[in-house]
VEXRODREN-340065 format. One record per residue (C-alpha): residue number from 0; residue in one letter; x, y, z. Coordinates in pm, whole numbers, plus 50000, padded with zeros to 5 digits. Each point is the difference from the previous one (the first is absolute). Layout:
(pt NUM; 'A'; (X; Y; Z))
...
//
This chain:
(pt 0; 'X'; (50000; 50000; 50000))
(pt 1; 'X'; (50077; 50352; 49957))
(pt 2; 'X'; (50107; 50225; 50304))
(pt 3; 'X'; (50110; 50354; 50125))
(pt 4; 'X'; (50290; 49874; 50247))
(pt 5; 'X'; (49980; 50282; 50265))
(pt 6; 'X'; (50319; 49941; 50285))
(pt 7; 'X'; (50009; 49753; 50236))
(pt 8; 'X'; (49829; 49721; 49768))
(pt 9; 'X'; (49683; 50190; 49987))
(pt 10; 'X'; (49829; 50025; 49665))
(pt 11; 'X'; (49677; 50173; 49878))
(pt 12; 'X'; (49787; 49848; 49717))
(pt 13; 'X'; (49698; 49902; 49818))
(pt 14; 'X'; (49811; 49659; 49995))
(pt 15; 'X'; (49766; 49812; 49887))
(pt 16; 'X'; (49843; 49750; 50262))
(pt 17; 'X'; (50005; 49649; 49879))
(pt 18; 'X'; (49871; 49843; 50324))
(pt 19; 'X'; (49975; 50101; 50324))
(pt 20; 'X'; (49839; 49827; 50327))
(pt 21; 'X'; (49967; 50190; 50376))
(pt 22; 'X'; (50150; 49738; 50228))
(pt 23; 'X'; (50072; 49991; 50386))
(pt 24; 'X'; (50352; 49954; 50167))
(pt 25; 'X'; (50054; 49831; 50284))
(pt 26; 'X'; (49957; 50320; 50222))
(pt 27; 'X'; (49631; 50018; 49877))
(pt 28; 'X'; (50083; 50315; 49793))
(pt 29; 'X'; (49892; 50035; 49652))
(pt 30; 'X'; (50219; 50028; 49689))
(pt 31; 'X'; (49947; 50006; 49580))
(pt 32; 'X'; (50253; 49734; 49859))
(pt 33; 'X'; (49974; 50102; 49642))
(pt 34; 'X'; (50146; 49925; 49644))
(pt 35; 'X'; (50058; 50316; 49814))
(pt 36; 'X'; (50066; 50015; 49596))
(pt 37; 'X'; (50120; 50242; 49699))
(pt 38; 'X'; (50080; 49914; 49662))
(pt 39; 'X'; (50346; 49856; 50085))
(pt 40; 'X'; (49921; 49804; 50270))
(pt 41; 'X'; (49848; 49901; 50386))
(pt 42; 'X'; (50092; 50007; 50368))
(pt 43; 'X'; (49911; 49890; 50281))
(pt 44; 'X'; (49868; 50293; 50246))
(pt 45; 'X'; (49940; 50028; 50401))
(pt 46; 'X'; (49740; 50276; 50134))
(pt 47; 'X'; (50098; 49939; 50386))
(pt 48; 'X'; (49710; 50159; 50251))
(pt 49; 'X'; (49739; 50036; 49756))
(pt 50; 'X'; (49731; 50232; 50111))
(pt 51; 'X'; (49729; 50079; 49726))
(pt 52; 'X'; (49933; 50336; 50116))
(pt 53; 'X'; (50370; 50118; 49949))
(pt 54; 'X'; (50130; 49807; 49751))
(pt 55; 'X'; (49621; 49965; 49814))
(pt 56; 'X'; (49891; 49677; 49807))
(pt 57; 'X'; (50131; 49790; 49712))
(pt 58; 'X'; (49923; 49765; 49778))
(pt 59; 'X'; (50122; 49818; 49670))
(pt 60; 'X'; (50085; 50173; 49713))
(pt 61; 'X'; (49978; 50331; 50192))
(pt 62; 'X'; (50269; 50237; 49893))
(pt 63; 'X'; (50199; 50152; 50337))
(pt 64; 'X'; (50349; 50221; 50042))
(pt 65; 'X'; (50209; 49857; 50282))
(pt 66; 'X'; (50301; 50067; 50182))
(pt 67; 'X'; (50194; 49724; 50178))
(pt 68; 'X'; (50317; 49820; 50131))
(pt 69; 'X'; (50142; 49779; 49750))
(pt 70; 'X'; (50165; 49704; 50136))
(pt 71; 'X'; (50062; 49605; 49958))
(pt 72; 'X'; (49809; 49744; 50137))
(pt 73; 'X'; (50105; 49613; 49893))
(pt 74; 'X'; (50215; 50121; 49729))
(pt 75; 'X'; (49709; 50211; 49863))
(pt 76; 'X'; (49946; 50378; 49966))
(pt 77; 'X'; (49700; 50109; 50248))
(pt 78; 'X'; (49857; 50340; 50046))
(pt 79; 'X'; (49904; 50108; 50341))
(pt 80; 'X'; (49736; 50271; 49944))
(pt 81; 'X'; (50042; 50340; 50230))
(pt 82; 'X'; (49709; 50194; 49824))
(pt 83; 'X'; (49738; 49885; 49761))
(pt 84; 'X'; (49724; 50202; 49760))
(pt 85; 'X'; (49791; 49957; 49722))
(pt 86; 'X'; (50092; 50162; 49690))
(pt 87; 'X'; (49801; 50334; 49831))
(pt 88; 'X'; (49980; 50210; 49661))
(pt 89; 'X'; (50325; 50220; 50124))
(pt 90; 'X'; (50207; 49665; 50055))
(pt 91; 'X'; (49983; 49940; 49600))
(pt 92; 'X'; (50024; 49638; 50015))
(pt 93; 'X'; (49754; 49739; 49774))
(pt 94; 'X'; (49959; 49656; 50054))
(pt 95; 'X'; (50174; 49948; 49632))
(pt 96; 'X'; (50308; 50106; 50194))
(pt 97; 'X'; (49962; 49692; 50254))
(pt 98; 'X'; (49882; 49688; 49805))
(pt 99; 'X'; (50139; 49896; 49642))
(pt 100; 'X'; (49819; 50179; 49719))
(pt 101; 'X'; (49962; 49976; 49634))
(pt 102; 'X'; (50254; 50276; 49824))
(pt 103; 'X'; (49710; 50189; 49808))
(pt 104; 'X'; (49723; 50164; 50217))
(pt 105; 'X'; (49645; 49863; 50012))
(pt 106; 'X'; (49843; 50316; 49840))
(pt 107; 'X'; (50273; 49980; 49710))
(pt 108; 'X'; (49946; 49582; 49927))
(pt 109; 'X'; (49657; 50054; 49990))
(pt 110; 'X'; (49960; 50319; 49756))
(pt 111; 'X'; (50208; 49743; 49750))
(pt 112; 'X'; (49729; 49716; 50033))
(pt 113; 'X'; (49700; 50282; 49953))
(pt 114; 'X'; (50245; 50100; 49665))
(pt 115; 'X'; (50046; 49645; 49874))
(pt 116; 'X'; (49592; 49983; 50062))
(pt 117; 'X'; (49930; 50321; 49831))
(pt 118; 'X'; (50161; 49895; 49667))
(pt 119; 'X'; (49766; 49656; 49964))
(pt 120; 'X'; (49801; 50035; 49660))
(pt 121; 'X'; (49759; 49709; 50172))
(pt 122; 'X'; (49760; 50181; 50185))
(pt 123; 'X'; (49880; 49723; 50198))
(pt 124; 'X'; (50370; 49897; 50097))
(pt 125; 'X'; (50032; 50333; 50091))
(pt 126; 'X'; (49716; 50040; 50197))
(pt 127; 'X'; (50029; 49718; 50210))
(pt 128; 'X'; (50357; 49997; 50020))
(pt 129; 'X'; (49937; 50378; 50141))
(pt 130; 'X'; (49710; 49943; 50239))
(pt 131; 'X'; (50193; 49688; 50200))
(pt 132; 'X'; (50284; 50273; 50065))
(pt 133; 'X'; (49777; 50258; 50079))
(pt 134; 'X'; (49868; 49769; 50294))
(pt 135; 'X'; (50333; 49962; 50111))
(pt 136; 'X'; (50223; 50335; 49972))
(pt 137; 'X'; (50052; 50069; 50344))
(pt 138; 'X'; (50128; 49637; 50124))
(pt 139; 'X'; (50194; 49968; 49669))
(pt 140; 'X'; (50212; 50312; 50104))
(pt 141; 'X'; (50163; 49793; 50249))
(pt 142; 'X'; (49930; 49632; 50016))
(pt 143; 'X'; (50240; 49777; 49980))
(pt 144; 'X'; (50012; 49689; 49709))
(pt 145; 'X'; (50092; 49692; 50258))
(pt 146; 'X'; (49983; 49935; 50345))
(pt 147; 'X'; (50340; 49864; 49972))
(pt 148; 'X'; (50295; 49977; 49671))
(pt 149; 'X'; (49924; 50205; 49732))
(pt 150; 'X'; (49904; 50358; 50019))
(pt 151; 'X'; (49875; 49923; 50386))
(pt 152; 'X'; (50102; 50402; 50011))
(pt 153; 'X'; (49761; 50317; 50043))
(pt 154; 'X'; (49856; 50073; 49669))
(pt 155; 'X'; (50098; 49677; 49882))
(pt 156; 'X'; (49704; 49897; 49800))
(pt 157; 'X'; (49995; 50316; 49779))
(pt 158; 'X'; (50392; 49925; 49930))
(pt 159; 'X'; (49943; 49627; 49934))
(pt 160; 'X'; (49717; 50119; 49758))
(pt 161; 'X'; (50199; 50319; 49856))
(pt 162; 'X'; (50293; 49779; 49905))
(pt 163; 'X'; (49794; 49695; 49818))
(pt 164; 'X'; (49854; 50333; 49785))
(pt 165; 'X'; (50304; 50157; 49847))
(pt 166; 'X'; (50120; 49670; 49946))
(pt 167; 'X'; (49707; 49879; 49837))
(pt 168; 'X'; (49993; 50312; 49768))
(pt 169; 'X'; (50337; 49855; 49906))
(pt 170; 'X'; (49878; 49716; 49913))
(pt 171; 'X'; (49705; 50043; 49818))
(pt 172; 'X'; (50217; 50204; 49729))
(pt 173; 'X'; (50205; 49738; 49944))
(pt 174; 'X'; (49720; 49742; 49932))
(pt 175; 'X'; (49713; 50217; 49801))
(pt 176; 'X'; (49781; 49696; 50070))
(pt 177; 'X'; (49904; 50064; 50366))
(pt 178; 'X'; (49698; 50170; 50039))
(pt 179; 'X'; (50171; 50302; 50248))
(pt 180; 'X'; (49714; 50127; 50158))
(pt 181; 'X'; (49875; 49661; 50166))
(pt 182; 'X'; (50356; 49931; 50090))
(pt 183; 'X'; (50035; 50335; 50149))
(pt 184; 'X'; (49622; 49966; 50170))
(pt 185; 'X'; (50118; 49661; 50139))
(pt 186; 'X'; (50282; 50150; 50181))
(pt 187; 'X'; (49895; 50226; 50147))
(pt 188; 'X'; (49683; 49825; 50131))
(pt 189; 'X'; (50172; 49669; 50052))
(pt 190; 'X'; (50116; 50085; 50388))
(pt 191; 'X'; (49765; 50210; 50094))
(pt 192; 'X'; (49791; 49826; 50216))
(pt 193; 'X'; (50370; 49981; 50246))
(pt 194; 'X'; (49808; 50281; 50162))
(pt 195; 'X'; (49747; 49748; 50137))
(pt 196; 'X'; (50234; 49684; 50050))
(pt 197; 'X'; (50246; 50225; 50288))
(pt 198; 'X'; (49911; 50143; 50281))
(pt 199; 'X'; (50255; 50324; 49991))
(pt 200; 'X'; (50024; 50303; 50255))
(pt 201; 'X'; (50066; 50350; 49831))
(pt 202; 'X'; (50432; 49961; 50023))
(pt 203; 'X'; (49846; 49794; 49671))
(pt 204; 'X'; (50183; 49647; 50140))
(pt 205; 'X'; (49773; 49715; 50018))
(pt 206; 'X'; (49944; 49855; 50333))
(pt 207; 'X'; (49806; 49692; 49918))
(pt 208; 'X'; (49767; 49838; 49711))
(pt 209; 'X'; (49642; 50040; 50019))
(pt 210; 'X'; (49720; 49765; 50106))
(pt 211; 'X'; (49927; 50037; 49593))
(pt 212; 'X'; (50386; 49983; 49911))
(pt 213; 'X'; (50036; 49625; 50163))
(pt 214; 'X'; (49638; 49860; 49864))
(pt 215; 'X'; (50007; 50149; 49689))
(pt 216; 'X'; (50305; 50192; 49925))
(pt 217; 'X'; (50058; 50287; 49711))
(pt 218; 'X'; (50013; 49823; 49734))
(pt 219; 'X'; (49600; 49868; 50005))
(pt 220; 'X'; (49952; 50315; 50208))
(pt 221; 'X'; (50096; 50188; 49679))
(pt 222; 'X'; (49813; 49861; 49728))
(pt 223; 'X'; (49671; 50008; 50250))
(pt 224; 'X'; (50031; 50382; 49990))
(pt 225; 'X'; (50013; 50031; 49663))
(pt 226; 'X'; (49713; 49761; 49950))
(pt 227; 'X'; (49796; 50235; 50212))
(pt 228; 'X'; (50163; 50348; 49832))
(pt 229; 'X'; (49920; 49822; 49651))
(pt 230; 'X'; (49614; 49988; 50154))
(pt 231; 'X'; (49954; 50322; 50129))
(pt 232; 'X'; (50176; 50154; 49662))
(pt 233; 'X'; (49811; 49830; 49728))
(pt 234; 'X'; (50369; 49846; 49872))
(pt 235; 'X'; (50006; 49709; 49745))
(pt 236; 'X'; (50008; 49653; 50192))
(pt 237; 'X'; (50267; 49908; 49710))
(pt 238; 'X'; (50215; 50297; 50102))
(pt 239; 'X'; (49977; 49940; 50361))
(pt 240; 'X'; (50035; 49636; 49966))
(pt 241; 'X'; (50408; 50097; 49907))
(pt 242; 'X'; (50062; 50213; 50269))
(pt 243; 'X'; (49893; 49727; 50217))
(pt 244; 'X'; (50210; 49724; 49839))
(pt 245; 'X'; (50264; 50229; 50034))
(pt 246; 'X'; (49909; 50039; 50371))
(pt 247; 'X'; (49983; 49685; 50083))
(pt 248; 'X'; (50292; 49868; 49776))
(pt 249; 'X'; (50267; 50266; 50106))
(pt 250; 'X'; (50161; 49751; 50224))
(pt 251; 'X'; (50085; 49776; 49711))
(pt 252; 'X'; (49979; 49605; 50171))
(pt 253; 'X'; (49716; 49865; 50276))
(pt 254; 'X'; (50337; 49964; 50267))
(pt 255; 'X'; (50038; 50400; 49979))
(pt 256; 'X'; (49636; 50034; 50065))
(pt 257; 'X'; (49865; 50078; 49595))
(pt 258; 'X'; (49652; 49884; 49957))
(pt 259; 'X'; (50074; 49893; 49660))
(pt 260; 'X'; (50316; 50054; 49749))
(pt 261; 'X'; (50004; 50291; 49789))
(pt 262; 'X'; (49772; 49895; 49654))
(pt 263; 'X'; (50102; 50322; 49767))
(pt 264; 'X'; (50271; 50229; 49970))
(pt 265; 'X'; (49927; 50272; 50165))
(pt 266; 'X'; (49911; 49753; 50343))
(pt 267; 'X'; (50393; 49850; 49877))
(pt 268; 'X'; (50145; 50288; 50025))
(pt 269; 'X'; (49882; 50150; 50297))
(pt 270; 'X'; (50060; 49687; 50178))
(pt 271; 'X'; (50429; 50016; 49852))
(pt 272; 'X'; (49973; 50357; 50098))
(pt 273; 'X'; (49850; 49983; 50376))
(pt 274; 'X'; (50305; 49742; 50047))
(pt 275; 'X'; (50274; 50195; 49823))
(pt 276; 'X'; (49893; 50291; 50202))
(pt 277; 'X'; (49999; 49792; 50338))
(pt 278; 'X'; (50354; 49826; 49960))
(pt 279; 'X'; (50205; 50290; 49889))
(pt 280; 'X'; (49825; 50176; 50319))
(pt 281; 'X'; (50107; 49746; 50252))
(pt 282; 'X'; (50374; 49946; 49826))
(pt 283; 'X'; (50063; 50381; 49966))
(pt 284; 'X'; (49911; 49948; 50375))
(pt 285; 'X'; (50181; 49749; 50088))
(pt 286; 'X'; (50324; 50131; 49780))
(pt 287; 'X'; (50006; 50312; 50142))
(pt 288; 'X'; (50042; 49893; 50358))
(pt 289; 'X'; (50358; 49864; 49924))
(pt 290; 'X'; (50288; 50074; 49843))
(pt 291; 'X'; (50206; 50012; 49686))
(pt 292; 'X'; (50121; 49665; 49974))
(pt 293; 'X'; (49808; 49856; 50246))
(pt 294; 'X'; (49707; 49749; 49966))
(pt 295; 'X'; (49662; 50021; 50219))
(pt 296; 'X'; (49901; 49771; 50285))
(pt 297; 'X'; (49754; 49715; 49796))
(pt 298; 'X'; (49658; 50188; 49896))
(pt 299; 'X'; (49721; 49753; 50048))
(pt 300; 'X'; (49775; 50229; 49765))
(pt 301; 'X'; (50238; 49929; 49762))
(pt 302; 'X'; (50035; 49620; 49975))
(pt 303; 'X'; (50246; 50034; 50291))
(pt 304; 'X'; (50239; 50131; 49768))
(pt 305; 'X'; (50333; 50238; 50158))
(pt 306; 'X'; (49967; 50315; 49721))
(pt 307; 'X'; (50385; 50128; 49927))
(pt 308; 'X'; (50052; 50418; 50027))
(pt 309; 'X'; (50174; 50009; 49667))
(pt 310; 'X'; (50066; 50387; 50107))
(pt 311; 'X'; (50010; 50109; 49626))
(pt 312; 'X'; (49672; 50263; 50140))
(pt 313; 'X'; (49966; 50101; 50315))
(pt 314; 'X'; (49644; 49838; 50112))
(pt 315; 'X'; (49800; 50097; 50287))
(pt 316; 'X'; (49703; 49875; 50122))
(pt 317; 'X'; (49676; 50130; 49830))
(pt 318; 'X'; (49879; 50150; 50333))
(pt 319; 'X'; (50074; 50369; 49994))
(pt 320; 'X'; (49813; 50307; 50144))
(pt 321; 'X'; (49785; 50153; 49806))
//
């Protein structure tokens, strides 16, 4: 984590709190044992004789300035805390600054998709493609596209969805037989319903799946919402028959959770694209954790491969502030 070091081992800083539990010592006086968090990392934190009314209450994911003793405890750094506050306006600190985030801001990712939309000749892929994002603007601003691995980051989803886009504009220029629009449609409806499968606090990290995200899961959760857009819109059954293949299909094989595998191009695609996207995540990831020259510890994600840091580029982890 990030400190001021003030003299005598005292530092000053901002935190997010991971966890925190009021215990009792053995004296029968209360105390906050706490796990605090920024972007670069945890500790372990000590609020000795905890009284609510001067110190005031916590909880997870609240944002707080501290000042404290740093010191060792079993070969570990530990912070004991002196003074404690929640953060305001004149502190100019976000959560972005405290959890990883995707490198583009929500607002930005977002105008692109309403672009790509914009430029659809098909009115009804436009139109539904339009109204599912509409429902969703203010979650997809931050939510992240995984509750762990790839893009598990605030704003995640958008950047997941952002990157299978400009590649897929790529793509369809090289091969002037895929029909652009439903591949571009596809994309960016084929995750969407991640905003129903996570439970996810506003620091945009997911905390848990849903009651909806373990029994059903995006994937089906997906192509139901379009089945009931395609409804309320008056869309072609035809057209929104794709969309939901490609919903359903995205995953590629039954073992990765796809419904069925991808039965036209455009559901191909997607499905080469969602995984090119995901993999080059989680090894740009995993690369940029070690050095030149050096290989990673064994990445399960990644058939338990070790991924060599050829150091020709200098790779960091997608997982930047905004």
């Amino acid at each position: 984590m990030n400190f001021i070091e003030q003299k005598n081992g005292n530092v000053d800083g901002f935190a997010l709190i991971k966890s925190i539990d009021k215990k009792i010592n053995v004296k029968g006086a209360a105390y906050l044992d706490l796990i605090l968090c920024d972007k670069d990392g945890e500790i372990a934190a000590k609020l000795w004789d905890y009284k609510e009314d001067v110190h005031g209450e916590y909880a997870v994911n609240d944002l707080i300035k501290f000042r404290g003793l740093l010191s060792q405890y079993n070969g570990a750094d530990q912070l004991r805390i002196d003074r404690i506050r929640h953060t305001t306006e004149i502190d100019g600190v976000r959560v972005s600054d405290f959890v990883p985030t995707a490198e583009y801001t929500g607002e930005m990712m977002l105008g692109e998709v309403y672009n790509i939309i914009d430029t659809f000749r098909d009115a009804d892929l436009r139109k539904i493609t339009k109204a599912l994002v509409d429902e969703n603007t203010e979650k997809l601003l931050y939510w992240p596209a995984a509750f762990k691995l790839h893009h598990a980051i605030r704003g995640g989803l958008l950047y997941h969805t952002l990157s299978i886009l400009r590649v897929a504009e790529a793509v369809c220029k090289v091969y002037p037989n895929i029909d652009r629009e439903l591949l571009l449609s596809g994309a960016i409806l084929h995750d969407l319903a991640k905003i129903k499968e996570y439970e996810v606090s506003e620091t945009g990290v997911a905390t848990s799946y849903s009651v909806k995200g373990n029994l059903i899961g995006h994937l089906v959760m997906g192509a139901m919402e379009i089945e009931k857009k395609a409804e309320q819109l008056g869309i072609p059954e035809e057209k929104a028959m794709l969309l939901e293949h490609m919903a359903i299909s995205h995953h590629g094989v039954p073992e990765f959770g796809a419904a069925v595998r991808p039965l036209f191009i455009e559901a191909e695609v997607l499905c080469q694209l969602d995984t090119m996207d995901a993999v080059i995540y989680e090894m740009s990831q995993s690369i940029g954790e070690v050095k030149p020259g050096e290989f990673t510890q064994r990445q399960w994600a990644l058939e338990n491969r070790k991924l060599y840091n050829h150091g020709r580029l200098e790779i960091k982890p997608k997982a930047n502030l905004e």
